[in-house]
C-alpha positions in Angstrom: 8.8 18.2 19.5 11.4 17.3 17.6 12.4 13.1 16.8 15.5 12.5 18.3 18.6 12.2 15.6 18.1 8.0 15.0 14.6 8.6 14.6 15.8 11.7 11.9 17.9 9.7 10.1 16.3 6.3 9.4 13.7 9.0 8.3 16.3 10.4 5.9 18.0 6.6 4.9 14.6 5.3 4.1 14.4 8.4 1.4 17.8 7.8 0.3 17.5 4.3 0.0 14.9 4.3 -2.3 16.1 7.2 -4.2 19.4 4.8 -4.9 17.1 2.1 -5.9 15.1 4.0 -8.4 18.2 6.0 -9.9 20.2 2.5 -10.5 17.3 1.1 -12.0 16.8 4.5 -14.7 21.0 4.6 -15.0 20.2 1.3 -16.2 17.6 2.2 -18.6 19.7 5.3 -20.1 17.2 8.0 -19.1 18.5 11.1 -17.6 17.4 11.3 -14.6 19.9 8.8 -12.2 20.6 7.8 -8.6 22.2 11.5 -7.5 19.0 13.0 -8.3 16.8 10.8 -7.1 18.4 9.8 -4.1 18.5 14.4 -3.6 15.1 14.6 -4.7 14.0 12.0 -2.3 16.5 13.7 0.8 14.8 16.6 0.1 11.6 16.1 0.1 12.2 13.9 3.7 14.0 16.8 4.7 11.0 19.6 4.0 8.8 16.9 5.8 10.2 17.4 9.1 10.9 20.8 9.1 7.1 21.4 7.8 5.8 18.9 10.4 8.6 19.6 13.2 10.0 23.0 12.7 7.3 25.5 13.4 5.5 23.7 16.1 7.2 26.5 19.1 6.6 29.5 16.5 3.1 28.6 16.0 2.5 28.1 19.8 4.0 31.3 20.3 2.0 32.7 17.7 -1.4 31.1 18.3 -1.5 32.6 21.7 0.1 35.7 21.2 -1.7 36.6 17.4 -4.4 34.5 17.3 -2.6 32.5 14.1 -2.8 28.9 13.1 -0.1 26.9 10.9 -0.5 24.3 8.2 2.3 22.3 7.9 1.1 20.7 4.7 1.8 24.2 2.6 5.1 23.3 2.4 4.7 19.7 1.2 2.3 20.9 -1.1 4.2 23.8 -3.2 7.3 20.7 -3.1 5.4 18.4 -4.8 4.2 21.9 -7.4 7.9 22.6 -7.9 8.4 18.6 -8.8 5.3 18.8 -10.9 7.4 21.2 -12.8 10.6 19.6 -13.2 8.5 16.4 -14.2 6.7 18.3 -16.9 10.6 19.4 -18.5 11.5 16.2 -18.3 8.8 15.5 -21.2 9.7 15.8 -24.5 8.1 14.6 -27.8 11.3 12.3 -29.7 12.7 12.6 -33.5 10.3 10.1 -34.4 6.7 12.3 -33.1 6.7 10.1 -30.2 6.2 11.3 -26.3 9.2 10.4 -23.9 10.0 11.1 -20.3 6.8 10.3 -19.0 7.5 7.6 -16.7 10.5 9.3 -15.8 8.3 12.3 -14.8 6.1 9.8 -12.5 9.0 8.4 -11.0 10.8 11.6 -9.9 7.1 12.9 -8.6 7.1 9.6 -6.6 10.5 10.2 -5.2 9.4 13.2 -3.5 5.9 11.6 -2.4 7.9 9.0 -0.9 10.4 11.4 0.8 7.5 13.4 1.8 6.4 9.6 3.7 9.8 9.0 4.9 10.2 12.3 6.6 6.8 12.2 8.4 8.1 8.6 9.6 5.3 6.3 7.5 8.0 3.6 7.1 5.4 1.0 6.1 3.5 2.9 4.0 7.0 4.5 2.1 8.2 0.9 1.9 5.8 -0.8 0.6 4.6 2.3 -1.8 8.3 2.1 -2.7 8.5 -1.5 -3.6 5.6 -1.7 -5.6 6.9 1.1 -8.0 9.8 -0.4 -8.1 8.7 -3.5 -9.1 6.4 -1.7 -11.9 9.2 0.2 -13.2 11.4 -3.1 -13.3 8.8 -5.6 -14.2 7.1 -3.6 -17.0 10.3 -2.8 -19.0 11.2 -6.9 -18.7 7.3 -7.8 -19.5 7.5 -5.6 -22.3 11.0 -7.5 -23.4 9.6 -10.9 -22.7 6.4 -9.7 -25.1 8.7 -9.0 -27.9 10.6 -11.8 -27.7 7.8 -14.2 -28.3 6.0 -11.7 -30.8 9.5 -12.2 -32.5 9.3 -16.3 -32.2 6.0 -16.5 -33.2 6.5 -14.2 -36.5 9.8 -16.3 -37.1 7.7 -19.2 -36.7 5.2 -18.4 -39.4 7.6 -17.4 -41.7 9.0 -20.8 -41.2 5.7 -22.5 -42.2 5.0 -20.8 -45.2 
C-alpha cells in the first residue's frame, strides 16, 4: 500500500534537501554540476523508489495469482543508479594540463541518487546521516586541503627567511 501523501513528501523533501545542500556546496566550488541538478537527481531517484517499492504491489498480486509471476522492485533502482553511472562517467574529463577532473563530482551525483533511492524507501536515518557525512567530506576536504597549503606556504616562506 501506498504511504499516505506526508509520509510521500518528507520522503521527497529529505531528497531535495540534500540535493540543495550538495549543489550550493559544488556552485561554490565552480564545478558544473549545481543545486538544480542535484536537488532533480536526488527527486528522481526518491521518486523511482516509491513507485519501484509502491507502484506494482496490486499488479504483481494480480499477476502472481493469475500468471504465476513474481516482481523485483529493486530492477528499477538498479538500471537508475546504471543510467547515473553514465552521466557520472561524462562528467570525467582529463584537463589542459594531462590531469583527471570531475571525479568527485561523478561520486557526488552517484550519491545523490543513492540517497534519493534512501529517501524514497523512507530510511530517514540512514539518508541523513549517509548525507551528512558526504557532506562534511566534500566540505572538509577542499578546506583541509586549503589549510595544508597554507602552512606548506608558511613554512617554505619561513625557510626562505632563514637562509
Amino acid at each position: 500500500m501506498l504511504p499516505d501523501e506526508m509520509e510521500i513528501l518528507k520522503r521527497l523533501l529529505l531528497a531535495a534537501f540534500f540535493g540543495i545542500l550538495f549543489g550550493i556546496e559544488r556552485r561554490h566550488r565552480k564545478k558544473p554540476v549545481g543545486a538544480r541538478t542535484h536537488v532533480l537527481i536526488a527527486l528522481a531517484a526518491a521518486t523511482l523508489s516509491i513507485i519501484s517499492s509502491y507502484g506494482f504491489t496490486e499488479a504483481a498480486a494480480l499477476a502472481e495469482s493469475s500468471y504465476n509471476f513474481r516482481s523485483d522492485p529493486a530492477r528499477l533502482m538498479v538500471g537508475m543508479l546504471t543510467g547515473i553511472g553514465f552521466i557520472g562517467a561524462g562528467i570525467i574529463y582529463r584537463g589542459p594540463q594531462g590531469d583527471v577532473k570531475g571525479i568527485t563530482t561523478a561520486a557526488e551525483v552517484y550519491l545523490m541518487a543513492v540517497i534519493g533511492i534512501g529517501a524514497g524507501l523512507g530510511l530517514f536515518k540512514l539518508v541523513t546521516i549517509s548525507g551528512l557525512i558526504g557532506y562534511i567530506v566534500l566540505f572538509c576536504s577542499e578546506e583541509t586541503m586549503s589549510g595544508i597549503r597554507g602552512k606548506i606556504r608558511r613554512i617554505r616562506a619561513r625557510k626562505d627567511k632563514e637562509e
